[in-house]
C-alpha positions as CSV (number, residue, x, y, z in Angstrom):
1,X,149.8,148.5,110.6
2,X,151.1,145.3,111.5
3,X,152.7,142.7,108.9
4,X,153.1,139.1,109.9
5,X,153.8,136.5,108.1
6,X,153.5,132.6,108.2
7,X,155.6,129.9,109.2
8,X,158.4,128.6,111.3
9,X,162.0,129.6,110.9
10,X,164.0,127.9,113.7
11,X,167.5,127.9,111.9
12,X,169.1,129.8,109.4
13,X,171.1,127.3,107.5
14,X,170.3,123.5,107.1
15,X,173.4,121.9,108.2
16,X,177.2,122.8,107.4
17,X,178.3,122.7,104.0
18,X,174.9,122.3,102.9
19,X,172.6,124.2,100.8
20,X,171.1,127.5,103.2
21,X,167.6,128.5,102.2
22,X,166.8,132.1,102.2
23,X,167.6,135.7,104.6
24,X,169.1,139.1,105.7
25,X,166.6,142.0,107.1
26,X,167.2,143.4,103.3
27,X,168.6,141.5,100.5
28,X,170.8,144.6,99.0
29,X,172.4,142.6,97.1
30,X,170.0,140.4,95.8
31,X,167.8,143.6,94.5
32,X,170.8,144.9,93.2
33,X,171.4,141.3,90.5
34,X,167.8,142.9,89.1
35,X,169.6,146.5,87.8
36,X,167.5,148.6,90.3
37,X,166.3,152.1,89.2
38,X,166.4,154.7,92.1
39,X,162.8,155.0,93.7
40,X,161.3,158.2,95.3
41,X,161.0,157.7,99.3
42,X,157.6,157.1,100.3
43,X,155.7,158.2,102.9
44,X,154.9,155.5,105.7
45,X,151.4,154.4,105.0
46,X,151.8,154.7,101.6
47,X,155.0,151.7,101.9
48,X,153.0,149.7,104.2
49,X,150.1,149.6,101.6
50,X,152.8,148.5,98.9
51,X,154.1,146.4,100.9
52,X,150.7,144.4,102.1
53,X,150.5,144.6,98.1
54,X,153.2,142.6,97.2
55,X,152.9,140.1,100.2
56,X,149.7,139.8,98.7
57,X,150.8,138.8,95.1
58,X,153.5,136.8,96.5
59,X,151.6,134.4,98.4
60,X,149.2,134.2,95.8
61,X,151.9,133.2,93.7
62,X,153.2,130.7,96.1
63,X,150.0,129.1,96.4
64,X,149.9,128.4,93.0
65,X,152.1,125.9,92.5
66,X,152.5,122.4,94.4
67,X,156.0,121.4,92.9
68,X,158.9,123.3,91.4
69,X,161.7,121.9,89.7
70,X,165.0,124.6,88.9
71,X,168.3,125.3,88.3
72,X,170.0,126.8,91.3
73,X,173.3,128.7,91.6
74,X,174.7,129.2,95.5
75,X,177.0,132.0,96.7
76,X,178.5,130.4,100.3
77,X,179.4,132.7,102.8
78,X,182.8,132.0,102.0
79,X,182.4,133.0,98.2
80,X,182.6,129.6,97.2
81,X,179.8,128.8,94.2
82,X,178.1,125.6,93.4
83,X,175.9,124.6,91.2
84,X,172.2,121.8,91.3
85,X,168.9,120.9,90.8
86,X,166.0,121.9,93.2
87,X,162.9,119.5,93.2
88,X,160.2,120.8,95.8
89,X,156.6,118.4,96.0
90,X,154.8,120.1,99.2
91,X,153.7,119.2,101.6
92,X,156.9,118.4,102.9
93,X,158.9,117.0,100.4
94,X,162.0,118.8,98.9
95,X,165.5,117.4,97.2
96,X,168.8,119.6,96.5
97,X,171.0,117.6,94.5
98,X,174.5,119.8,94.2
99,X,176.4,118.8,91.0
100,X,180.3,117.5,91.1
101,X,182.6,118.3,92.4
102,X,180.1,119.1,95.4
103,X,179.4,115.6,96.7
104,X,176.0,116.8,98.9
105,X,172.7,116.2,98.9
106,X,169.4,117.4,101.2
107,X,166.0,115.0,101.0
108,X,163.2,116.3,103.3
109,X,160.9,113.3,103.3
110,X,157.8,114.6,104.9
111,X,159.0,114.9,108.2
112,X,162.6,115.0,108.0
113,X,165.5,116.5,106.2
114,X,168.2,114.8,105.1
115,X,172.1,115.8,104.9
116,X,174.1,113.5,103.3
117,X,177.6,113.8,102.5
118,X,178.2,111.6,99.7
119,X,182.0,111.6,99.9
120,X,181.6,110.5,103.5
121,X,179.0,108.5,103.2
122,X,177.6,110.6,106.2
123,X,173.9,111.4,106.8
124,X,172.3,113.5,109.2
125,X,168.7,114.2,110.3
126,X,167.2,117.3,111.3
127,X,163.4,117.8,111.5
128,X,162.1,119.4,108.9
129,X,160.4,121.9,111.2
130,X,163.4,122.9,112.7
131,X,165.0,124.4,109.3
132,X,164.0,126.8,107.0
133,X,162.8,124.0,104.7
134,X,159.6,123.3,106.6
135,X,158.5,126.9,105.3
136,X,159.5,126.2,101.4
137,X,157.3,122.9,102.1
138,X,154.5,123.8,103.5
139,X,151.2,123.2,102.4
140,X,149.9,126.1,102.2
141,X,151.3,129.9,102.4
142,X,149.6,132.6,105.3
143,X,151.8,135.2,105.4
144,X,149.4,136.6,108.2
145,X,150.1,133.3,110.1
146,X,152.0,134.8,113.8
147,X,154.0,132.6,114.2
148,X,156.5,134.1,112.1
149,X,157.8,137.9,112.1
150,X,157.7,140.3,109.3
151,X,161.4,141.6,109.7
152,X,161.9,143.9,106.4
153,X,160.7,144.8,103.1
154,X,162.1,146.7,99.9
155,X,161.4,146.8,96.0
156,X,162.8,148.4,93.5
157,X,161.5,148.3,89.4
158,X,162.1,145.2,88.9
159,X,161.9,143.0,92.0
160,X,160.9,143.2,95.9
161,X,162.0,141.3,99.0
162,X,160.4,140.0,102.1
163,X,162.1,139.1,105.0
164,X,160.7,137.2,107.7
165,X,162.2,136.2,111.4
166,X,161.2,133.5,113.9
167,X,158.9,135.6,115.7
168,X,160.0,133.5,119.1
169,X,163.2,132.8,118.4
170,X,164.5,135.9,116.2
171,X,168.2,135.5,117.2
172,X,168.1,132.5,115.3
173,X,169.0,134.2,111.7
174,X,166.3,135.7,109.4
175,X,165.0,135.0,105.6
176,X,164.1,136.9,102.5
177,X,162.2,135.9,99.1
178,X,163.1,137.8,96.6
179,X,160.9,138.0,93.6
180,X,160.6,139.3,90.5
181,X,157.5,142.1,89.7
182,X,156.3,141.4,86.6
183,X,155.3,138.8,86.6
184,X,155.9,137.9,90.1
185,X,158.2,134.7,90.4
186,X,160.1,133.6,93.0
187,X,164.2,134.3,92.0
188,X,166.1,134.3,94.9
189,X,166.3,133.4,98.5
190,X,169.4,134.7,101.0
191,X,170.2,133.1,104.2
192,X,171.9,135.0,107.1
193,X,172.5,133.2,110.3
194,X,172.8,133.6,113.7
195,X,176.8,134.1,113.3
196,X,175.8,136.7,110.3
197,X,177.0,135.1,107.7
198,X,175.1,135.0,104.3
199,X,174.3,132.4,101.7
200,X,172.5,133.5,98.5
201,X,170.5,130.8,96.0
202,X,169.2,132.3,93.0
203,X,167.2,130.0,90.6
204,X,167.1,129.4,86.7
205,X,165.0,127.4,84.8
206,X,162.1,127.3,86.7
207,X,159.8,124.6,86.2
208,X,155.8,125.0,88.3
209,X,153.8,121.7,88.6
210,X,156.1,119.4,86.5
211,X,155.7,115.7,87.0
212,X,158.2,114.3,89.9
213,X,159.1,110.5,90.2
214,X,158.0,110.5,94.0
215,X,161.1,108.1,94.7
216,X,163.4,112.0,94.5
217,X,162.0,112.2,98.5
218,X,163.3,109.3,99.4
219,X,166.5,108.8,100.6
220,X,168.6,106.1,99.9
221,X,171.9,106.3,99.6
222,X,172.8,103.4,97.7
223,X,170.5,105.2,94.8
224,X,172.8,106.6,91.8
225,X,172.8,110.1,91.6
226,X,169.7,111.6,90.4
């Protein structure tokens, strides 16, 4: 059975010191936050029937919404934590404010994404298609779209992960979702890039469909912190 899934990875971390977005060929550690119970091993096609399952409920799940507003808490790959607020309006449109002492911020306006160092008064552009980004903000979710790579799948109890690749580029890093089962919510996304190094954003107070002052997309950075 083949699983592929949609969208295009083409790097693993959005620019340095910023916030990663999602990860390794299996999240271990991520299940592990959710207090797995040990699972029986299955036998092949019965795992790639869960599996389709779950990809299933997932992108249902992702389709439901158009914006998200959160909590997040980032793990670096340095063990260094910070702490923000996630705003997401898709198509296109996502904002990652960090809160102090973190003086960083990430605006994808539709066709960019925005770095901006705040302390430097530094911004940088990458397009949005070129970063992990352009999959949390696309319009839609196919996971049978091939232009991205099904690279790994596990659940426990509690949660599951999916892991997807660049299928053309896979030495570019990888990504996993990790959600919760029931009901299925997206918790957590894990980062590793091409170097190997891993950057873990779990999300709290999750927010689907709230309103969003449309000016959050736009970056200007003269604006006071959000």
């Amino acid at each position: 059975m083949s699983l592929r899934l949609s969208g295009t990875l083409r790097r693993a971390a959005f620019a340095a010191g910023a916030l990663a977005v999602i990860a390794t060929a299996l999240p271990e550690a991520a299940l592990a936050q959710q207090k797995p119970a040990a699972a029986p091993a299955k036998a092949p096609n019965v795992a790639a029937a869960e599996a389709r399952r779950d990809m299933d409920r997932a992108e249902a799940y992702l389709n439901g919404f158009r914006r998200m507003k959160a909590h997040f808490t980032q793990v670096a790959a340095d063990g260094s934590t910070s702490e923000g607020t996630f705003y997401l309006s898709r198509p296109g449109r996502l904002r990652v404010d960090y809160d102090p002492p973190v003086d960083q911020l990430l605006v994808a306006n539709g066709s960019q994404l925005i770095h901006y160092d705040r302390k430097l008064d530094q911004p940088s552009y990458i397009p949005l298609s070129q970063t992990p980004a352009g999959l949390l903000t696309r319009e839609t979710f196919d996971f049978d779209d091939p232009l991205l790579e099904f690279a790994g799948y596990e659940r426990d109890a509690n949660a599951f992960a999916i892991t997807l690749r660049d299928a053309k580029n896979p030495d570019l890093g990888s990504l996993a979702l990790v959600f919760t089962d029931n009901p299925v919510q997206l918790r957590q996304w894990v980062v590793t890039d091409p170097q190997r190094g891993v950057t873990r954003v779990t999300l709290s107070d999750v927010k689907l469909d709230p309103t969003l002052d449309s000016d959050l997309f736009v970056f200007n950075r003269f604006a006071p912190k959000k």
